[in-house]
One Martini backbone bead per residue (centre of mass of N, CA, C, O) as a GRO file, in nm:
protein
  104
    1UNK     BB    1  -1.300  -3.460  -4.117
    2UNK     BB    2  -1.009  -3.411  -3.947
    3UNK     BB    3  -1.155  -3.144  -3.815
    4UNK     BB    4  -1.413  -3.237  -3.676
    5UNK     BB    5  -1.300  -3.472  -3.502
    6UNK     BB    6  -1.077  -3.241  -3.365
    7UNK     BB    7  -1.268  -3.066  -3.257
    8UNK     BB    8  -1.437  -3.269  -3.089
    9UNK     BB    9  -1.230  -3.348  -2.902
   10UNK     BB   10  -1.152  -3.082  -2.783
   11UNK     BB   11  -1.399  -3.029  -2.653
   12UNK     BB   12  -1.419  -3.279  -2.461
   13UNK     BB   13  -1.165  -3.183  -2.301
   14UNK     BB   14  -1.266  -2.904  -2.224
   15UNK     BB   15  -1.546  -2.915  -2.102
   16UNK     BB   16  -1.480  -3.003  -1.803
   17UNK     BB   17  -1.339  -2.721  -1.723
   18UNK     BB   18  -1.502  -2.479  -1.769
   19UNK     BB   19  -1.642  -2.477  -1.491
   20UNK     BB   20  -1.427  -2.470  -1.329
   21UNK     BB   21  -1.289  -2.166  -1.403
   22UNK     BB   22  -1.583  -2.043  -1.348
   23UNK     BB   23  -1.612  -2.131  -1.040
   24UNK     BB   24  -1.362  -1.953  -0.980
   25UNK     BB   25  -1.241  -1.764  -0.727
   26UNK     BB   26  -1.007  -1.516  -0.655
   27UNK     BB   27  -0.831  -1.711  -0.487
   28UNK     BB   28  -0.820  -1.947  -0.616
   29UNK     BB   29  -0.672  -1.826  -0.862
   30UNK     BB   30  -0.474  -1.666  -0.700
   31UNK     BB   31  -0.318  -1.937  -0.573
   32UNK     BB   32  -0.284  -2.131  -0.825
   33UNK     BB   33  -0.082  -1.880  -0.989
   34UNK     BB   34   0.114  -1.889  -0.777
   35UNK     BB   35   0.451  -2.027  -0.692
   36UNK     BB   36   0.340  -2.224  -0.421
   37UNK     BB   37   0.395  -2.557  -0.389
   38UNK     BB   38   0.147  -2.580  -0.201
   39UNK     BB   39  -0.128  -2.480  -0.436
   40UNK     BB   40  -0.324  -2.650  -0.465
   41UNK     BB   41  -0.654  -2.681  -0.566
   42UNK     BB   42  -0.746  -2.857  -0.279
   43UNK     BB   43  -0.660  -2.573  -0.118
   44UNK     BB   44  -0.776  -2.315  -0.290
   45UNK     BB   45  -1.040  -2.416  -0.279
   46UNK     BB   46  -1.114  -2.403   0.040
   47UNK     BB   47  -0.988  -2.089   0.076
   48UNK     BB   48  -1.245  -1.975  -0.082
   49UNK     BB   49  -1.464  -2.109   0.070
   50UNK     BB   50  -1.411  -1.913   0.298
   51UNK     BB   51  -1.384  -1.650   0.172
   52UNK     BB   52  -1.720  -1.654   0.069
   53UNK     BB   53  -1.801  -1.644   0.390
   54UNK     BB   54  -1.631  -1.401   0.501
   55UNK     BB   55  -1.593  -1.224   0.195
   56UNK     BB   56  -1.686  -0.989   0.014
   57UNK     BB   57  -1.622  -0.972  -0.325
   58UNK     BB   58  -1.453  -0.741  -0.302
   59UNK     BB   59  -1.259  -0.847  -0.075
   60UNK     BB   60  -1.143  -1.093  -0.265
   61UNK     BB   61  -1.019  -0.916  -0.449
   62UNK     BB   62  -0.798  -0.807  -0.301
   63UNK     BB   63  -0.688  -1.045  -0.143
   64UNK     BB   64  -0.612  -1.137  -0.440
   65UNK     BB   65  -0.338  -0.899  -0.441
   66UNK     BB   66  -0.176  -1.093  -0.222
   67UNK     BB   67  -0.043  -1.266  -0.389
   68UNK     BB   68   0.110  -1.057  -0.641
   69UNK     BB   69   0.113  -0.823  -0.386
   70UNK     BB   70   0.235  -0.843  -0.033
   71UNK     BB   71   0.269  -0.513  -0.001
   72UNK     BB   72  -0.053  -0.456   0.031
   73UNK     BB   73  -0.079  -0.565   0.303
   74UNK     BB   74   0.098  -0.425   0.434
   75UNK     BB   75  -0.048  -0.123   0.364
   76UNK     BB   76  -0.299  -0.217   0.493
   77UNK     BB   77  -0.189  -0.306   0.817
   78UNK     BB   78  -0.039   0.008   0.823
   79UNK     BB   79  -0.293   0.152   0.838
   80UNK     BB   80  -0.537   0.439   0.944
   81UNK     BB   81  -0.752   0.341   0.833
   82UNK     BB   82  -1.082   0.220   0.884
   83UNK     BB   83  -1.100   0.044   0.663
   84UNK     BB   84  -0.834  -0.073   0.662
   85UNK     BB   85  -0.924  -0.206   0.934
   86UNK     BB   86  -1.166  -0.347   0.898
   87UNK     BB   87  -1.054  -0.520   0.675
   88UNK     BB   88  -0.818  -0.680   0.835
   89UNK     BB   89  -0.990  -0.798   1.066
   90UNK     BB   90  -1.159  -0.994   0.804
   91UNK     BB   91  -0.906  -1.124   0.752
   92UNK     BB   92  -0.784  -1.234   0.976
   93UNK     BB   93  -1.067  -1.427   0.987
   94UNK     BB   94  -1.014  -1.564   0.745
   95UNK     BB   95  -0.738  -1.687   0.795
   96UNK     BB   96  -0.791  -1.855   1.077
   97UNK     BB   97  -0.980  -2.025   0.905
   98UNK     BB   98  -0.840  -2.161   0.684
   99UNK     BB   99  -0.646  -2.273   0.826
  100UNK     BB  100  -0.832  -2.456   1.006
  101UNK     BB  101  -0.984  -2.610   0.730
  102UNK     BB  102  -0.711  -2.660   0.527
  103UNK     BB  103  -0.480  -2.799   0.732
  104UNK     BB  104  -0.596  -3.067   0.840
   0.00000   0.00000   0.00000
């Protein structure tokens, strides 16, 4: 009886976390991971917001590995490559949207 109890009771703790945890896109997930002290639920979840609305999902997983790997980020940056300039520019572009409405 009291492993049924037990059991119950974890489920319903656990239950509404996983919707949220399911509904993380990458850069949220990676924001949430980083170690930077300002990256709270309510900022994280903002940036995703922005993220997904200006970079396509293959480029959210990109961008979501400058979090764990900021080295990545500069040889995109100094990269001579058409697509990732072209990729660069959509990030900049997606960095400057983020500024502009999380951080106000």
């Amino acid at each position: 009886m009291k492993r049924i109890l037990f059991a119950a009771v974890a489920a319903a703790l656990i239950a509404p976390v996983i919707p949220t945890i399911a509904s993380a896109g990458p850069i949220e997930s990676a924001c949430l991971r980083s170690d930077r002290p300002q990256a709270t639920r309510a900022l994280c979840r903002c940036i995703d917001s922005v993220a997904r609305q200006s970079l396509t999902r293959a480029e959210q997983r990109r961008a979501a590995r400058f979090f764990r790997d900021p080295q990545l980020a500069q040889d995109v940056r100094m990269s001579k490559s058409d697509r990732d300039n072209a990729f660069w520019t959509r990030y900049r572009a997606f960095g400057a949207a983020a500024e502009a409405r999380c951080t106000s």
